[in-house]
N, C-alpha and C positions, 0 to 999 in steps of 0.2 A: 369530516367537517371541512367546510369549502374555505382556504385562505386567501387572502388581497395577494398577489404579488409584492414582495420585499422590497426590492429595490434595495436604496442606499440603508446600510445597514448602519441604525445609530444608535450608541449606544455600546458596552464595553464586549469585547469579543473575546473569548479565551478560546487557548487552543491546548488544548491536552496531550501531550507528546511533540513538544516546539522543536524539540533538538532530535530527533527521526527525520529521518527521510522525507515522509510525508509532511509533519509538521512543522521543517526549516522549509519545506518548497510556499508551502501556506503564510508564513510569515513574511517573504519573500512578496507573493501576491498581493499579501494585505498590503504589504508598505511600498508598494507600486502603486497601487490605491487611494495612496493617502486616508489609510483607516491610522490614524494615532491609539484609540483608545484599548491597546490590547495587552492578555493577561497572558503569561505565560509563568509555568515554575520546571524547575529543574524535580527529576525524581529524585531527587538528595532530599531536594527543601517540601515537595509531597510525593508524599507514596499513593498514588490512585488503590493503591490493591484494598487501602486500610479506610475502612467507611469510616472510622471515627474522621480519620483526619478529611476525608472529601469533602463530608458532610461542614464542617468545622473552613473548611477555605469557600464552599460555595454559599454557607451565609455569612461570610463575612466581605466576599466579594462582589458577591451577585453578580455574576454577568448574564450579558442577555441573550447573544448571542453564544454557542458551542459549539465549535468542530473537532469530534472524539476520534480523533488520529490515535490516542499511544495505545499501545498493544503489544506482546510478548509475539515477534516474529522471526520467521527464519526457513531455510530450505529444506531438501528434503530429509539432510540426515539430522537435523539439529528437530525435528520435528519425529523422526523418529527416536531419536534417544530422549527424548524430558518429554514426550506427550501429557505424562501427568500436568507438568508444568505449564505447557501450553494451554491446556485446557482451564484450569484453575485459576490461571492469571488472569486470563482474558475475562473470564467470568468474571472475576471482582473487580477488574478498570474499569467493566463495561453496566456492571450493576452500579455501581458505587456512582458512576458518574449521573447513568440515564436517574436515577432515582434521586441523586442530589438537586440537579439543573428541576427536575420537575417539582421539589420542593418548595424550590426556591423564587419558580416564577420565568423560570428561560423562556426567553420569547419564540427561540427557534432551536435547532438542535440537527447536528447534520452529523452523521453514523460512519463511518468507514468500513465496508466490508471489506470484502476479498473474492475474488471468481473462482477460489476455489471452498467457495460452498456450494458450488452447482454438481450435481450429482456427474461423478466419472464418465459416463457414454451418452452424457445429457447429448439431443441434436448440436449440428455446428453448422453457423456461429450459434452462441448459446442465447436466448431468450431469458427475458429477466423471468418470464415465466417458468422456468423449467426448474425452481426454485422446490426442495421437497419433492421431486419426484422420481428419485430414484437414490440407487447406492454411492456415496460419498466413495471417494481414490481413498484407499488407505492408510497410505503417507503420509495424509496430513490430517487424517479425518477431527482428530482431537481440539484442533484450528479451528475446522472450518465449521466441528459443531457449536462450539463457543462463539465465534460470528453469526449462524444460524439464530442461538439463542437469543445474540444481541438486537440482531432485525426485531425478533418479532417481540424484544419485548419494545422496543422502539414502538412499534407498532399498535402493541397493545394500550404503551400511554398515550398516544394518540387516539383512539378509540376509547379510553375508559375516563381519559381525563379532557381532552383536548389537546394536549402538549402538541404544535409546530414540531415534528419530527419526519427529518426523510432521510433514506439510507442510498450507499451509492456502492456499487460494486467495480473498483478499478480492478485492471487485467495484472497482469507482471509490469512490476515498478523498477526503472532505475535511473541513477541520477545522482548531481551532490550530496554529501553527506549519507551515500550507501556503505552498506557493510560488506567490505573486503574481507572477512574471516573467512578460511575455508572450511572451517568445522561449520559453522553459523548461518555464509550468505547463501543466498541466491545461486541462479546460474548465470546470468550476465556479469556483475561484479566478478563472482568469480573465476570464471574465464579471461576475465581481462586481466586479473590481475596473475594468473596462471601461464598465458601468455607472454607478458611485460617480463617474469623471473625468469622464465623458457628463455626468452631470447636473451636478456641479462647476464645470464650462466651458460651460454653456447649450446642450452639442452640439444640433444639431434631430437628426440619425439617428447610428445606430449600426450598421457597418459589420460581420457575423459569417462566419465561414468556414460554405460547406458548401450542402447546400439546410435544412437542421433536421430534415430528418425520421429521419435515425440517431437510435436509441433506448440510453437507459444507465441505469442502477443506481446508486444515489449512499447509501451507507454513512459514516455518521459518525465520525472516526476513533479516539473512547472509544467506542463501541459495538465497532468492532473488537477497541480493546485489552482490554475486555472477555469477548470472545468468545476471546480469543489466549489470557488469565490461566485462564479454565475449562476449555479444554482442552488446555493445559498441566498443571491439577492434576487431569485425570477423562478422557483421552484416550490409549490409548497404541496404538493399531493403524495401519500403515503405510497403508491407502487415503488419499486425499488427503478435506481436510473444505471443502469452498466455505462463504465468508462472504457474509453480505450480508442483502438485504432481502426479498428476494423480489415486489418489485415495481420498473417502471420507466418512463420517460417520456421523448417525442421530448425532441431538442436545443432545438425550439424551444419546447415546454412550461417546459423549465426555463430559455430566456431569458426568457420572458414573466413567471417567477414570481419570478425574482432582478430583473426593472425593478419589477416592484408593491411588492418588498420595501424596494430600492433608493428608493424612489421617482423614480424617472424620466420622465419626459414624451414624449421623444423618440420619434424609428420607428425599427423594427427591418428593416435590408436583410441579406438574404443572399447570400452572393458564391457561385455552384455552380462557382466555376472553380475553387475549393479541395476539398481532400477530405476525404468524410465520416467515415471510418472504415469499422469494420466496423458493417454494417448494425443489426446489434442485439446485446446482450449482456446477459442475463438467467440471474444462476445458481440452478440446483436449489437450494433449503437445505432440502432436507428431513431432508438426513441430520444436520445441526447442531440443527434442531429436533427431531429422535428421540432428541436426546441431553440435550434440556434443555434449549437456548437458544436466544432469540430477539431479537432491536432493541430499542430503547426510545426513541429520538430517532428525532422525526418529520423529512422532508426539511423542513420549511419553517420547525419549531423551528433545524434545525441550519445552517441558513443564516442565519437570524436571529443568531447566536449565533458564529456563523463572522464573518457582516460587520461586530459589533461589534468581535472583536477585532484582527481586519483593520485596524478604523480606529482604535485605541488604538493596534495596534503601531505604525504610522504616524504619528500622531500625536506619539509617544514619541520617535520617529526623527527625525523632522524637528525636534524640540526638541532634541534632541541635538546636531545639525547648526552650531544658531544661536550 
């Protein structure tokens, strides 16, 4: 079904996982924007997982716009150990939400995947096309089939109903409000924050998963929520849009470039009896730049700028503590 271009978005805007990464970078955007009318709840005060209560907040709120940010995420070992979990979860924030908003009358609806639904040896850089076409990376398969599922059922109320729904696939996210866990995060976060103690505690090495040479895409996550906010108000066709940079670098590039930033001293050993992931992960953006937009945080500004606030919030914390 053929939609007007949005534009200024009017009307109440919720955002489903406001306190993540993605969806503190989004609120951030919005109120750049001057958008006032926006809904956020804490998972204390809703549980997406639980359809009674979605259904029960999205008629009593309506909102009209939706950006489905929250999501049960995490790196490669936290994705191995609870795959059940990951899978499950994501399936009921991601039911419970798409199926309420379309109840209810959402005028738009904007999906949050991940690039790691693209099948493991897909071509590189990846094509939003290469979507379903082959075998998912194992590590995370459980993820990324739960996002798979979200597209298309995305997709599907678009087609069966009409619902304004488009989905966006960002690359590797990171940024304020990231997850320092090392059970938990990421590889950027954790690195850096791997780093920061190494050099803290005089470590001489530093111990990293993998051999280094997996390659990755590292997207800032206000460049995201910028990219989220544009084609939200200039986007309405159901093909999937990849986010990202369009460039990327082995694992061990971006250790060696988070110790210089870090300032560290130490050596860097790698452990190959850990695993790398999928080999490489480099997305197309050609079709988000035929549409107008492109980055503006350089990887080594947004690291810079990541590992300050890294060490305030810590900083904040542990004063808190005492």
């Amino acid at each position: 079904m053929p939609y007007p271009r949005s534009g200024r978005l009017e009307g109440k805007i919720y955002i489903a996982g406001h306190r993540g990464l993605v969806g503190s970078a989004l609120m951030r955007c919005l109120a750049a924007k001057g958008y006032e009318k926006i809904l956020a709840r804490s998972s204390r005060e809703l549980d997406l997982r639980s359809e009674e209560a979605t259904f029960r907040f999205f008629r009593r709120e309506r909102p009209d716009y939706v950006f489905l940010a929250a999501a049960k995420v995490g790196g490669i070992g936290a994705n191995s150990a609870f795959p059940a979990d990951f899978l499950a979860d994501n399936l009921r924030i991601q039911t419970n939400v798409l199926l309420a908003a379309r109840e209810t009358g959402c005028r738009k609806l904007l999906f949050l995947g991940s690039s790691c639904i693209y099948p493991r040896m897909a071509p590189q850089p990846i094509p939003e096309e290469a979507l379903l076409t082959g075998p998912l990376e194992e590590t995370n398969e459980p993820y990324a089939i739960a996002k798979i599922a979200g597209i298309v059922l995305a997709r599907s109320l678009r087609r069966q109903y009409g619902m304004n729904c488009i989905a966006v696939m960002p690359t590797n996210l990171y940024g304020p409000e990231d997850n320092f866990d090392f059970e938990t995060s990421h590889v950027l976060p954790a690195l850096l924050r791997r780093f920061v103690e190494a050099k803290e505690r005089g470590m001489p090495s530093v111990t990293l998963w993998g051999t280094g040479t997996a390659r990755r895409e590292f997207l800032h996550v206000d460049d995201l929520a910028e990219a989220c906010c544009f084609l939200m108000e200039n986007y309405n066709r159901e093909d999937l849009v990849n986010i990202g940079t369009g460039e990327d670098l082995s694992i061990r590039e971006l250790a060696e470039l988070i110790r210089r930033i870090v300032g560290y001293a130490g050596e860097i050993r790698w452990d190959a009896s850990r695993p790398d992931g999928t080999p490489r992960k480099l997305l197309d953006v050609s079709r988000i730049r035929a549409l107008g937009w492109r980055h503006r945080i350089s990887l080594e500004e947004g690291i810079r700028t990541t590992l300050a606030w890294y060490l305030a919030s810590r900083n904040s914390a542990q004063a808190g503590e005492r």
